[in-house]
C-alpha positions as CSV (number, residue, x, y, z in Angstrom):
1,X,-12.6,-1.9,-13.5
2,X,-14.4,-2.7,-10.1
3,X,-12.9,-6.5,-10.2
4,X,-9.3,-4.5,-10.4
5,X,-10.5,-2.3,-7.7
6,X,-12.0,-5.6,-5.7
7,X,-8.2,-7.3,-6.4
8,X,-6.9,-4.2,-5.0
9,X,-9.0,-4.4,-2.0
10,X,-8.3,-7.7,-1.6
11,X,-4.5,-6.5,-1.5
12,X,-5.0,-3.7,1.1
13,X,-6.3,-6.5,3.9
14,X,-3.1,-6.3,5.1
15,X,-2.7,-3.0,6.4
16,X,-6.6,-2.3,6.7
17,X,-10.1,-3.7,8.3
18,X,-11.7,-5.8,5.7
19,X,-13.6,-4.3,3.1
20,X,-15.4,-4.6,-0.1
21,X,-15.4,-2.8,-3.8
22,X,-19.0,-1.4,-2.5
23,X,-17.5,0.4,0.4
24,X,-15.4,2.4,-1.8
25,X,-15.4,6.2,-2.7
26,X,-14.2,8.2,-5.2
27,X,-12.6,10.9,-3.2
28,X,-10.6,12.4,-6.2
29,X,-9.7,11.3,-9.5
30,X,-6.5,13.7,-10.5
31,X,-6.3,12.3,-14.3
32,X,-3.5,10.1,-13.5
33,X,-4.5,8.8,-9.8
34,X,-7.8,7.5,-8.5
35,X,-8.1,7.9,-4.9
36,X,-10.6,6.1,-3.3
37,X,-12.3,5.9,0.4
38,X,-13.4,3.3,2.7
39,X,-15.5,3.2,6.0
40,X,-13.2,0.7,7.3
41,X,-10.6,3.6,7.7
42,X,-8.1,3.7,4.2
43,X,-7.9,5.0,1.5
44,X,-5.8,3.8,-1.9
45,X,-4.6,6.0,-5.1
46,X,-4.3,3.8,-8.2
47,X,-2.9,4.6,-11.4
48,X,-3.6,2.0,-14.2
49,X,-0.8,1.6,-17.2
50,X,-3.1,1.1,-20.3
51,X,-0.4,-0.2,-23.0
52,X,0.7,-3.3,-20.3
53,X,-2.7,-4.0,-18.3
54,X,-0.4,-3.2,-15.1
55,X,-1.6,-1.2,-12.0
56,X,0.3,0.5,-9.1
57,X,-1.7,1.2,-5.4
58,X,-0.4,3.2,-2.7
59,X,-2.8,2.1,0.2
60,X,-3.0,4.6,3.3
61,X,-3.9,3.5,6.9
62,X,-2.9,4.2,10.4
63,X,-0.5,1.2,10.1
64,X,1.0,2.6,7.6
65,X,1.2,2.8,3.7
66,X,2.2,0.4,1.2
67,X,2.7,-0.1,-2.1
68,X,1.3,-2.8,-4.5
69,X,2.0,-3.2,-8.2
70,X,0.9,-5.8,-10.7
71,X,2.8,-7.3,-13.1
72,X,2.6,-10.7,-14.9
73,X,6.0,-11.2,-14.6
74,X,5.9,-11.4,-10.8
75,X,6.7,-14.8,-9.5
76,X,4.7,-15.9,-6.5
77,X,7.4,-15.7,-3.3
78,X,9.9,-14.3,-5.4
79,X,11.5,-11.4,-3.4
80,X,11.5,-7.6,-5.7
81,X,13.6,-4.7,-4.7
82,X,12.3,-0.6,-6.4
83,X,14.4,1.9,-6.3
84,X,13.0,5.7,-7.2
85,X,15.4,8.7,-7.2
86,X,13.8,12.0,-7.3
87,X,15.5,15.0,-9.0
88,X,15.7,16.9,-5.9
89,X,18.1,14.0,-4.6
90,X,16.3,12.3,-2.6
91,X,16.3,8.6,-2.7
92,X,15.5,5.5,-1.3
93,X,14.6,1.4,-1.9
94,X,12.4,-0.9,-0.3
95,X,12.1,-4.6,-0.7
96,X,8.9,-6.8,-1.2
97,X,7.2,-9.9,-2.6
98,X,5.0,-11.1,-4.4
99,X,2.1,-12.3,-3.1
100,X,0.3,-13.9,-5.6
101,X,1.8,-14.6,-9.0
102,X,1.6,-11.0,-10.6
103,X,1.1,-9.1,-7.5
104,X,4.4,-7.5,-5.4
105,X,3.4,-5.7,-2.0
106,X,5.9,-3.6,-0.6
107,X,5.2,-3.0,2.9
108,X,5.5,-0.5,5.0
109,X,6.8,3.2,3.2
110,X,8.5,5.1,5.3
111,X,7.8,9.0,5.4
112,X,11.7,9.6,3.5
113,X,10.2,7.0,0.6
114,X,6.7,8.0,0.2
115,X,8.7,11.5,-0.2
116,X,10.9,10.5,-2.7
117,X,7.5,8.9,-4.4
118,X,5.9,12.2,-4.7
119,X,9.1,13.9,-5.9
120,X,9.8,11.3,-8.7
121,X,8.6,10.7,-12.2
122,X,9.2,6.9,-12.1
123,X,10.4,3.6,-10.2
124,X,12.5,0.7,-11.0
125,X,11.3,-2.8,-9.8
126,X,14.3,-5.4,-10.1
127,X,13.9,-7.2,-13.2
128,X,10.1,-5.9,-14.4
129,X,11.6,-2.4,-15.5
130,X,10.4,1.1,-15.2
131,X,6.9,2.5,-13.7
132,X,5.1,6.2,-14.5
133,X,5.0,8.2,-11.2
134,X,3.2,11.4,-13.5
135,X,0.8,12.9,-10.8
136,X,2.3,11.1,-7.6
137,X,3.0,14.0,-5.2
138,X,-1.0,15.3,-6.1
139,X,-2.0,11.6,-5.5
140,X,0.1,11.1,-2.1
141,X,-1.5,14.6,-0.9
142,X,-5.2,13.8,-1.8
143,X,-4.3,10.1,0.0
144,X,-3.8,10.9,2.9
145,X,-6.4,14.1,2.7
146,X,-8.8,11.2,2.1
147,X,-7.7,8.9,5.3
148,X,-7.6,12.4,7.9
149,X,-11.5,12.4,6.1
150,X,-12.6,8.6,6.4
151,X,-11.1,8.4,10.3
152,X,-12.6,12.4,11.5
153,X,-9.7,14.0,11.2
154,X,-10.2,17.5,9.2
């Protein structure tokens, strides 16, 4: 589990000060979501898929917040577009790539997508399939709780 965490870490180094799997914090784990604090100012929620080994991260920072999913499947370079549509309508898509063979970062969530990501049960990524959202909107919420927290904003 911490060498997942430390890959996810490794991940977030775009959008966030460096920082290592010991300056992480379990700031709440919902059941379905991990969300986790760092000194260097983020914070990430990370939901694991048991049955396929895959993971999902939705890294918070002042930049911004992106999204990073693993998945053997994903080609190094190769460009991947999810879609999520939420039962209240909203909608949206964003494009991204993978960054290292099995890992796609989409960056930069805009506030009408990270809504439509806490209003949905699932996303579609191109050609990899369907992804679990159960416990998103709770996980989005206690994100960015935990990066008002790590930066003195309460």
């Amino acid at each position: 589990m911490r060498k997942t965490i430390a890959a996810a870490l490794a991940l977030l180094a775009m959008s966030a000060a460096t920082a290592s799997a010991n300056d992480m914090a379990t700031w709440k784990d919902t059941g379905f979501w991990k969300i986790e604090g760092s000194l260097s100012g983020f914070c990430v929620a990370t939901t694991y898929y048991q049955t396929s080994g895959e993971m999902m991260v939705i890294g918070f920072a002042d930049r911004g917040v992106n999204l990073y999913v693993t998945d053997r499947r994903a080609d190094f370079g190769k460009e991947y577009t999810f879609n999520v549509s939420a039962t209240d309508g909203t909608h949206g898509y964003v494009k991204g790539e993978a960054i290292t063979n099995g890992t796609i970062a989409f960056l930069g969530i805009n506030e009408r997508l990270l809504k439509s990501l806490a209003r949905s049960h699932k996303i579609t990524i191109g050609a990899l399939g369907t992804f679990e959202l159960k416990g998103s909107a709770e996980a989005i919420k206690e994100g960015r709780a935990c990066l008002d927290a790590v930066n003195g904003r309460f």
